[in-house]
Biopython code that builds the backbone (N, CA, C, O; Angstrom):
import numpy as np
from Bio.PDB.StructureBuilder import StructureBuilder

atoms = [
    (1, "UNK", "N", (0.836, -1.176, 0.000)),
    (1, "UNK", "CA", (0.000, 0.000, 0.000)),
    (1, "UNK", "C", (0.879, 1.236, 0.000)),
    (1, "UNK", "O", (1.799, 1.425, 0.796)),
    (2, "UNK", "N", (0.496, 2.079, -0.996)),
    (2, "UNK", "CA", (1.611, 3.535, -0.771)),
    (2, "UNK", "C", (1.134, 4.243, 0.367)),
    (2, "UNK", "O", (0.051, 4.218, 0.953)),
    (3, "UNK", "N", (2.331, 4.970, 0.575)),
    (3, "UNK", "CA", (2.019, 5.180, 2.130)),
    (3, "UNK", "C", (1.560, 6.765, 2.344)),
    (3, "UNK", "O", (1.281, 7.250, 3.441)),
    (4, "UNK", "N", (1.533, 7.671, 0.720)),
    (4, "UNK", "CA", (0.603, 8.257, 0.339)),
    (4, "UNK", "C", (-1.034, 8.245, 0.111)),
    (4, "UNK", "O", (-1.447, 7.394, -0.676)),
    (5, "UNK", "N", (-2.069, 9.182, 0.781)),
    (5, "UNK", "CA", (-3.240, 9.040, 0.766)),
    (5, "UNK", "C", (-3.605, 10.367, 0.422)),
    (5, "UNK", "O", (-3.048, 11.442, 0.642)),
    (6, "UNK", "N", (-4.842, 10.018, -0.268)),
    (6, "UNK", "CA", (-5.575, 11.162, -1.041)),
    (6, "UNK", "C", (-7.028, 10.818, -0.626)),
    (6, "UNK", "O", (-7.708, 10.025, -1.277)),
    (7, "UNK", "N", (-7.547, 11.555, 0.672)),
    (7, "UNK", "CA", (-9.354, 11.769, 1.279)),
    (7, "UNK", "C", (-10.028, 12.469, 0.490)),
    (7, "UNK", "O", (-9.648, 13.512, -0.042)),
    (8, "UNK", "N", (-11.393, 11.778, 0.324)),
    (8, "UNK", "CA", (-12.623, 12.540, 0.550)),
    (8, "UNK", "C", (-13.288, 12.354, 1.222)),
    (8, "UNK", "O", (-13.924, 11.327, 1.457)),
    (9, "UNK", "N", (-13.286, 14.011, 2.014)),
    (9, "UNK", "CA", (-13.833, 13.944, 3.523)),
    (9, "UNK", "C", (-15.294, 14.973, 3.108)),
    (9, "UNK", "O", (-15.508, 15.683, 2.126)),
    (10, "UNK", "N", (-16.171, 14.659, 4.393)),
    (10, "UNK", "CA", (-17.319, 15.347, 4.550)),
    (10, "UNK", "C", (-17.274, 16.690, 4.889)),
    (10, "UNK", "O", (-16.547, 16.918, 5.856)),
    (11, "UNK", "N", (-17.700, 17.437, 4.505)),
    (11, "UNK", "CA", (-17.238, 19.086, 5.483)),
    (11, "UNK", "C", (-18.786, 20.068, 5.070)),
    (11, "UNK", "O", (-19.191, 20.806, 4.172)),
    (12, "UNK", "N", (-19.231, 19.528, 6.300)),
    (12, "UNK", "CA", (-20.479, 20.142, 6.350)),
    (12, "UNK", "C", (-21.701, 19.664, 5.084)),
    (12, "UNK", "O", (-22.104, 18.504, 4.996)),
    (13, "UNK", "N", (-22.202, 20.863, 4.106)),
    (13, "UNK", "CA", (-23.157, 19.745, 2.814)),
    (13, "UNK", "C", (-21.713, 19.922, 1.908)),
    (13, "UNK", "O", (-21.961, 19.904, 0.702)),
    (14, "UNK", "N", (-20.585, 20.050, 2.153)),
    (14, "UNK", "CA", (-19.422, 20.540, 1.321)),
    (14, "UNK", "C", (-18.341, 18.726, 1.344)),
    (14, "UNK", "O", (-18.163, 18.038, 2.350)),
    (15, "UNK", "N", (-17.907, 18.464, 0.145)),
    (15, "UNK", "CA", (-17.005, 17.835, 0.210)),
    (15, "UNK", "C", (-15.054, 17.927, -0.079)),
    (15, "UNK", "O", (-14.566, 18.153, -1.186)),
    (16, "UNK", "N", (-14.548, 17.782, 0.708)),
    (16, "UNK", "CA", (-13.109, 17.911, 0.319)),
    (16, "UNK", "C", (-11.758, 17.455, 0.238)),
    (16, "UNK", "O", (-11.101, 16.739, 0.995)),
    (17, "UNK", "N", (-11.533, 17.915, -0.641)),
    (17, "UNK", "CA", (-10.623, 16.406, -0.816)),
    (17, "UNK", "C", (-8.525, 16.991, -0.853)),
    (17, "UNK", "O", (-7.877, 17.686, -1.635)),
    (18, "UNK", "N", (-8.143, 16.174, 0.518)),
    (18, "UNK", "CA", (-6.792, 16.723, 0.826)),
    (18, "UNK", "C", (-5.891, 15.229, 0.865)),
    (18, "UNK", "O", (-6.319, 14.107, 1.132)),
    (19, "UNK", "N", (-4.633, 15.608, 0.537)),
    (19, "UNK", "CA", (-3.614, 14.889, 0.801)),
    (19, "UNK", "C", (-2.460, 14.654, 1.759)),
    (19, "UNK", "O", (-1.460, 15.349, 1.576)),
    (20, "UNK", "N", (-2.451, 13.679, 2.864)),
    (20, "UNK", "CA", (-1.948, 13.300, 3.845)),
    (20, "UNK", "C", (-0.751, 14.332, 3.506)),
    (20, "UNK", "O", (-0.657, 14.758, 2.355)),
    (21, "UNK", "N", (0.254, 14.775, 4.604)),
    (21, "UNK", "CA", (1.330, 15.905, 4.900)),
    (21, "UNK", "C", (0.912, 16.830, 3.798)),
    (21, "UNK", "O", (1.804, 17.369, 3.142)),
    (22, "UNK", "N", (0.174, 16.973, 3.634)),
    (22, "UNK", "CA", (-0.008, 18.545, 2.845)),
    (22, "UNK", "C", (-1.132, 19.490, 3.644)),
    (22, "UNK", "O", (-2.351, 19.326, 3.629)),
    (23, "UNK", "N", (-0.313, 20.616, 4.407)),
    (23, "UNK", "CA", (-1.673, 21.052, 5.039)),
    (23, "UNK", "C", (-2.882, 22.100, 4.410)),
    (23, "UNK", "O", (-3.641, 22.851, 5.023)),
    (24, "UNK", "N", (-2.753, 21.854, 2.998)),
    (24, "UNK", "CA", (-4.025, 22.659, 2.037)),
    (24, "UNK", "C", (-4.459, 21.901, 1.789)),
    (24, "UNK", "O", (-3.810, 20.919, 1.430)),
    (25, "UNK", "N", (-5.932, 21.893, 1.833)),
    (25, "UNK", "CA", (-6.948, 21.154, 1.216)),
    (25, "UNK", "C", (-6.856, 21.769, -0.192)),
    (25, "UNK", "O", (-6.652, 22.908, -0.612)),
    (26, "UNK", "N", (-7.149, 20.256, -0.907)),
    (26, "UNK", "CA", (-6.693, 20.660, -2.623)),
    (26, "UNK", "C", (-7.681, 21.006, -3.514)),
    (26, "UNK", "O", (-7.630, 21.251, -4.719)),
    (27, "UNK", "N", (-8.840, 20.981, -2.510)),
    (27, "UNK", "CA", (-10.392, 21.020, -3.255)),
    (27, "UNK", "C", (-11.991, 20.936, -2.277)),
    (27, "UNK", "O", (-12.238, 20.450, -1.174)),
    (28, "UNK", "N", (-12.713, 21.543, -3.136)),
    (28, "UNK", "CA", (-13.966, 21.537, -1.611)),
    (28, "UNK", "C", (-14.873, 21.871, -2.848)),
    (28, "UNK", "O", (-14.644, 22.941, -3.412)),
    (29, "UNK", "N", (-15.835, 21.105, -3.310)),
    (29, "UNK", "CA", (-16.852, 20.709, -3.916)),
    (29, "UNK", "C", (-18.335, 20.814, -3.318)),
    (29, "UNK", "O", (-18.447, 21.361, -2.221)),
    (30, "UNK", "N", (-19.143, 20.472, -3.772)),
    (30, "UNK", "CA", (-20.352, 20.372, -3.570)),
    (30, "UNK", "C", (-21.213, 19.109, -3.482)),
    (30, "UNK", "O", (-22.100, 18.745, -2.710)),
    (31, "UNK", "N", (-20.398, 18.371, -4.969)),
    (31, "UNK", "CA", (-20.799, 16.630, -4.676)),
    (31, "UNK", "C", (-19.437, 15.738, -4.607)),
    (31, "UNK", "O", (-18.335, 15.943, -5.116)),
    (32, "UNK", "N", (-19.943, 14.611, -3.744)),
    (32, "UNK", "CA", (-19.120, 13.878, -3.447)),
    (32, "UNK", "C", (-18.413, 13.443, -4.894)),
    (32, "UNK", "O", (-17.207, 13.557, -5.118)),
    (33, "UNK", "N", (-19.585, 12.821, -6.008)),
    (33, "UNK", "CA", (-18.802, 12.275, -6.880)),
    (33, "UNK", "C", (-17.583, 13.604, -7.783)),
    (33, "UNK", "O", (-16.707, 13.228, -8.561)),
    (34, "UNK", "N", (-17.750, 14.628, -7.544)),
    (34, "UNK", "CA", (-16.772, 15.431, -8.287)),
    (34, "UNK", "C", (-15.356, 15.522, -6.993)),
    (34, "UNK", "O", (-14.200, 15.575, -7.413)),
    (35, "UNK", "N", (-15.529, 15.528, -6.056)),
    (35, "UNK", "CA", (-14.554, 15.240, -4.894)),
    (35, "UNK", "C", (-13.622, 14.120, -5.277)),
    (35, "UNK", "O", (-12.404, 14.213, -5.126)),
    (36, "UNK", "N", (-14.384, 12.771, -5.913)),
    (36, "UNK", "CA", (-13.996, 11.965, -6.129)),
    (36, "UNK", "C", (-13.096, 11.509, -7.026)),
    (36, "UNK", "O", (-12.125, 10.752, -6.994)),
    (37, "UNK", "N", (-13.919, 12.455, -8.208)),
    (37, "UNK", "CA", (-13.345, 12.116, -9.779)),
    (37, "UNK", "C", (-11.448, 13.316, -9.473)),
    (37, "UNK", "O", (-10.387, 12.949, -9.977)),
    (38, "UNK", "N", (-11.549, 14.361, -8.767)),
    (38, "UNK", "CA", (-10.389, 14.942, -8.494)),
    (38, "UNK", "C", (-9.710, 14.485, -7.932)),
    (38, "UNK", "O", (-8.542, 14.730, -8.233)),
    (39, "UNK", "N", (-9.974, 13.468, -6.680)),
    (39, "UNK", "CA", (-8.721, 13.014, -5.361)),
    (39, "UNK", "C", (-8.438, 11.641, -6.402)),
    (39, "UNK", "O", (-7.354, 11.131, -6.117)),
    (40, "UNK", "N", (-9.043, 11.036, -7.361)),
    (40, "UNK", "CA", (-8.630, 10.079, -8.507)),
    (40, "UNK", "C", (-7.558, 10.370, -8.773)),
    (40, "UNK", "O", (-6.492, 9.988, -8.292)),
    (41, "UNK", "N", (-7.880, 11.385, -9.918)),
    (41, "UNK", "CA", (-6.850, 12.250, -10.744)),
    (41, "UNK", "C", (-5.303, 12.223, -9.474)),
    (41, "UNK", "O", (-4.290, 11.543, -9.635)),
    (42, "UNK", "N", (-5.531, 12.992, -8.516)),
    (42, "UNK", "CA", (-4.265, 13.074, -7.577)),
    (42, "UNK", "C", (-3.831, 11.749, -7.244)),
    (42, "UNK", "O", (-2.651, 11.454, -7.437)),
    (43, "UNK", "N", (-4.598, 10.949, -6.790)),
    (43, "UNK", "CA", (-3.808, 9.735, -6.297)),
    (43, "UNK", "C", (-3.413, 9.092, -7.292)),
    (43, "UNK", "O", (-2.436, 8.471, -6.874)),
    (44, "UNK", "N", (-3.592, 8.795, -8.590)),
    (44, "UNK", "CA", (-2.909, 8.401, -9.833)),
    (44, "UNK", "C", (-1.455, 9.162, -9.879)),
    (44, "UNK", "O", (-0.417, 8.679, -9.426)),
    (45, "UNK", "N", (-1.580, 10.492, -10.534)),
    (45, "UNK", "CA", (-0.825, 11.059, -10.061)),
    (45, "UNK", "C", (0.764, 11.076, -9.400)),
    (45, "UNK", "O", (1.918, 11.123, -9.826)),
    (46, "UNK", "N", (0.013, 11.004, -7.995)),
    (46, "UNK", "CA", (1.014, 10.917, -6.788)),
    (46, "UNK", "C", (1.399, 9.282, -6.496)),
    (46, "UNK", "O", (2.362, 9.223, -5.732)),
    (47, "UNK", "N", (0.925, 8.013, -6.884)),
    (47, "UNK", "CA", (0.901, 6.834, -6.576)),
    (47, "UNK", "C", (0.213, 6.850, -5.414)),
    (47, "UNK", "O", (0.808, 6.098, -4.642)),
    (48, "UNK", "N", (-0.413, 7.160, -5.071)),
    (48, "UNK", "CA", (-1.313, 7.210, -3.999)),
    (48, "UNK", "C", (-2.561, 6.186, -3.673)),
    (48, "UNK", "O", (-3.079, 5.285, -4.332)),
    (49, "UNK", "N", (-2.764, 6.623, -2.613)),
    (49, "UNK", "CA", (-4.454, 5.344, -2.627)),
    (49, "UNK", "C", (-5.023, 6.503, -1.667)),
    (49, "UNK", "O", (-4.610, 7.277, -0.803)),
    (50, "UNK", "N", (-6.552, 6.066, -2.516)),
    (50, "UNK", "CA", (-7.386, 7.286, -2.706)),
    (50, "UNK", "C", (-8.572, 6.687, -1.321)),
    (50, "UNK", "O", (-9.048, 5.590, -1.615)),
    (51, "UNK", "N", (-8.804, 6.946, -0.676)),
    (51, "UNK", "CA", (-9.847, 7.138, 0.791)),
    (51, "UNK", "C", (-11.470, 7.330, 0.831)),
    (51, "UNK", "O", (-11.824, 6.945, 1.946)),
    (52, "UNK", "N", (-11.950, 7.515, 0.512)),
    (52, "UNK", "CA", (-13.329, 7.919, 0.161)),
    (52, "UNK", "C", (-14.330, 7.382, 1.408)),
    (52, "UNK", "O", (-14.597, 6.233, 1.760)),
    (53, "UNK", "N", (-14.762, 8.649, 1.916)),
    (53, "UNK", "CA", (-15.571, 8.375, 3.449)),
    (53, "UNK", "C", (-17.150, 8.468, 3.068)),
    (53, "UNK", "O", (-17.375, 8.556, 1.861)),
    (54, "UNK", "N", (-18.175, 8.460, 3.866)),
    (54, "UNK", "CA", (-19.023, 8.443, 3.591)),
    (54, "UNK", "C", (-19.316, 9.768, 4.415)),
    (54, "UNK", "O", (-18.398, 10.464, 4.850)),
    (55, "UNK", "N", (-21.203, 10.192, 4.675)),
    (55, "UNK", "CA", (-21.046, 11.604, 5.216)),
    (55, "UNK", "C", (-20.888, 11.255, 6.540)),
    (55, "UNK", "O", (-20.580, 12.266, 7.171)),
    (56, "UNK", "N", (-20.959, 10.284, 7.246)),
    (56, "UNK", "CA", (-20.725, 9.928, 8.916)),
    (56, "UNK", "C", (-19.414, 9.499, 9.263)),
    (56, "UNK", "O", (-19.206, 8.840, 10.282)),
    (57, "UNK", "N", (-18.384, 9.889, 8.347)),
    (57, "UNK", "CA", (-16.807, 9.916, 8.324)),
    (57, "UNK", "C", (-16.588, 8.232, 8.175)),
    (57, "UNK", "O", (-15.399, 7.940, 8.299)),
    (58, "UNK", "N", (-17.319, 7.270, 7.978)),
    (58, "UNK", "CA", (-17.069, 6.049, 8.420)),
    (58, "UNK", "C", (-16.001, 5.553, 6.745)),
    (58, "UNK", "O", (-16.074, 6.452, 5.907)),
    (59, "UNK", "N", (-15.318, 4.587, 6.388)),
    (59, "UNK", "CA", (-14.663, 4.501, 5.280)),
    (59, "UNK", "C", (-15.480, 3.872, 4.324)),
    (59, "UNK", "O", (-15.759, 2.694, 4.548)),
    (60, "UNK", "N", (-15.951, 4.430, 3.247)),
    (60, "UNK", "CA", (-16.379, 3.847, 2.014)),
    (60, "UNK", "C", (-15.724, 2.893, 1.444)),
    (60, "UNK", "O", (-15.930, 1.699, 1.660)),
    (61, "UNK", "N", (-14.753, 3.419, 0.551)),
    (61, "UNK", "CA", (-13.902, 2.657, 0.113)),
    (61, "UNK", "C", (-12.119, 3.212, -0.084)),
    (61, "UNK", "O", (-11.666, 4.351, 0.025)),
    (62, "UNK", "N", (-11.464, 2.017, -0.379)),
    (62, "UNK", "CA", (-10.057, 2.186, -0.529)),
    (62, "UNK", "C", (-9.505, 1.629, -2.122)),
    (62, "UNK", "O", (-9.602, 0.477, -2.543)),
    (63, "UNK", "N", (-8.976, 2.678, -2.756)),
    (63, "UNK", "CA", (-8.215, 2.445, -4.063)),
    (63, "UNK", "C", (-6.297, 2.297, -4.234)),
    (63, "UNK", "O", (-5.668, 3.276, -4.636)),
    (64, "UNK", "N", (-5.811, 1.415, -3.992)),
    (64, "UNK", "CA", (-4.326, 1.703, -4.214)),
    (64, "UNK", "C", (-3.977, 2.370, -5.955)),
    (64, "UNK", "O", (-4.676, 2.234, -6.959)),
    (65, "UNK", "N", (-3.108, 2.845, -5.853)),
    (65, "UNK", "CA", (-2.600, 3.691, -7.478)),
    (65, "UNK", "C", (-1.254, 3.363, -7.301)),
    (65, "UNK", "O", (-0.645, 3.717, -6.292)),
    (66, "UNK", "N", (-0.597, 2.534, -8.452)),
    (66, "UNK", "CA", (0.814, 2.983, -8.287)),
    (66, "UNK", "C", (1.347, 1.301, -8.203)),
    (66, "UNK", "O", (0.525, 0.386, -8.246)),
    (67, "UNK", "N", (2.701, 1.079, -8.091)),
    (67, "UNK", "CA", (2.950, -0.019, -7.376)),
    (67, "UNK", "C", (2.437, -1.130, -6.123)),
    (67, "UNK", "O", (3.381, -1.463, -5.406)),
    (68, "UNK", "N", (1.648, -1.497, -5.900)),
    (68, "UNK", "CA", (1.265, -2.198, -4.631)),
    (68, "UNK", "C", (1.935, -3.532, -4.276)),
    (68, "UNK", "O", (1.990, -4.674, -4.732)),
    (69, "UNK", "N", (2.511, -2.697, -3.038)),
    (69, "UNK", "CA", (3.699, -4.311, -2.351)),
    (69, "UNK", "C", (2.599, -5.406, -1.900)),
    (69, "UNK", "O", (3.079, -6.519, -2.117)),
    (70, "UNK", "N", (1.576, -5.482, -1.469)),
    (70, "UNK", "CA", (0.726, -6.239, -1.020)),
    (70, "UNK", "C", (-0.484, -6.376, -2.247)),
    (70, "UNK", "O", (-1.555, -5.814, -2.015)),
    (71, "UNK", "N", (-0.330, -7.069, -3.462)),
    (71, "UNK", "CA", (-1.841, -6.787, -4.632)),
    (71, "UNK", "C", (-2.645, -8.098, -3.868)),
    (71, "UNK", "O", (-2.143, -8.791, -2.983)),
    (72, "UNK", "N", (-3.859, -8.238, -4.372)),
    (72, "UNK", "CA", (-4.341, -8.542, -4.181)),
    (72, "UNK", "C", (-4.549, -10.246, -4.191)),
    (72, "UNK", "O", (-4.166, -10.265, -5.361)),
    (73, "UNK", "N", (-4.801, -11.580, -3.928)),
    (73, "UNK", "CA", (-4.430, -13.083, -4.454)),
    (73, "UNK", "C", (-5.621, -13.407, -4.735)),
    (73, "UNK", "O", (-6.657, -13.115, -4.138)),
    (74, "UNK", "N", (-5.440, -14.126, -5.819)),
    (74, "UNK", "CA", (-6.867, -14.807, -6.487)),
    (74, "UNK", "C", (-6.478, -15.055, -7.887)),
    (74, "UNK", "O", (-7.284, -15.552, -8.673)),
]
sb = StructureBuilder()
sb.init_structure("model")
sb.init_model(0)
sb.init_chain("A")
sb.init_seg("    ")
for serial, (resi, resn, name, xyz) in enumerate(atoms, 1):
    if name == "N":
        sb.init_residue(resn, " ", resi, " ")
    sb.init_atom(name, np.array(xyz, "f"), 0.0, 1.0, " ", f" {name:<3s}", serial, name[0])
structure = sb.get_structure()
């Protein structure tokens, strides 16, 4: 897993989407899915894995980008 992360977090009816040690939020939207389609774009990007919360902060889902030391078996 890169040890880079790219959130989309809830912020009020506002969504926004920041990257772990960076203290600017890189974006603050209105819908989640455009929050989404941007912290994409970055965690591609950056090799990153992308976070995506729901509005009760709980974790939606998790995307790795990039190399992954741990993929998946099957």
């Amino acid at each position: 897993m890169p040890n880079k992360q790219v959130w989309v977090s809830p912020k009020g009816n506002s969504w926004k989407v920041k990257s772990t040690g960076v203290g600017k939020t890189a974006a603050i939207t209105k819908t989640k899915a455009e929050a989404k389609e941007i912290a994409t774009r970055i965690a591609r990007n950056q090799d990153a894995e992308l976070v995506v919360q729901r509005q009760d902060g709980t974790i939606q889902e998790k995307n790795s980008f990039g190399n992954d030391p741990f993929p998946p078996k099957g």
